[in-house]
C-alpha positions, 0 to 999 in steps of 0.5 A, a space after each residue: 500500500 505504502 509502494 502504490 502510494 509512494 508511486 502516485 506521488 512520485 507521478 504528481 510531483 512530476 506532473 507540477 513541476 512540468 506545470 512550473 513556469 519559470 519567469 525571464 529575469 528584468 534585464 533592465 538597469 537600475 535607472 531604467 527600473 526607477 524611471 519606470 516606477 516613476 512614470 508608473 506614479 500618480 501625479 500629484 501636481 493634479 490635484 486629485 485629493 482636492 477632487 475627491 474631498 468636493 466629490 465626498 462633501 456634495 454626496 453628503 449634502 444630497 443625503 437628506 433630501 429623499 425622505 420628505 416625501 415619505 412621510 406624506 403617506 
């Protein structure tokens, strides 16, 4: 029993690793990554936070609006 078993596990470990893919190396310099990484950032000359707190107060002007009418039953 323990042979069948060995056997079986024997296979399955063979089968995963043929599975098994092995990525390629980042053959960049380390300029060229840190030139990425920049270009990948938010900018923050933008003004997005600004944006974003105007979006979130206008929502919580408009909440109470709705049920007046409600109340009408």
């Amino acid at each position: 029993m323990d042979k069948r078993l060995a056997k079986r596990h024997k296979r399955q470990v063979e089968r995963a690793k043929e599975k098994i893919k092995v990525s390629e190396p980042d053959l960049r310099t380390h300029e060229q990554i840190e030139a990425a990484r920049a270009a990948s950032r938010p900018d923050s000359n933008r003004g997005n936070n600004q944006k974003v707190a105007a979006a979130g107060q206008s929502f919580r002007r408009n909440v109470g609006t709705g049920s007046a009418a409600k109340t009408d039953a």
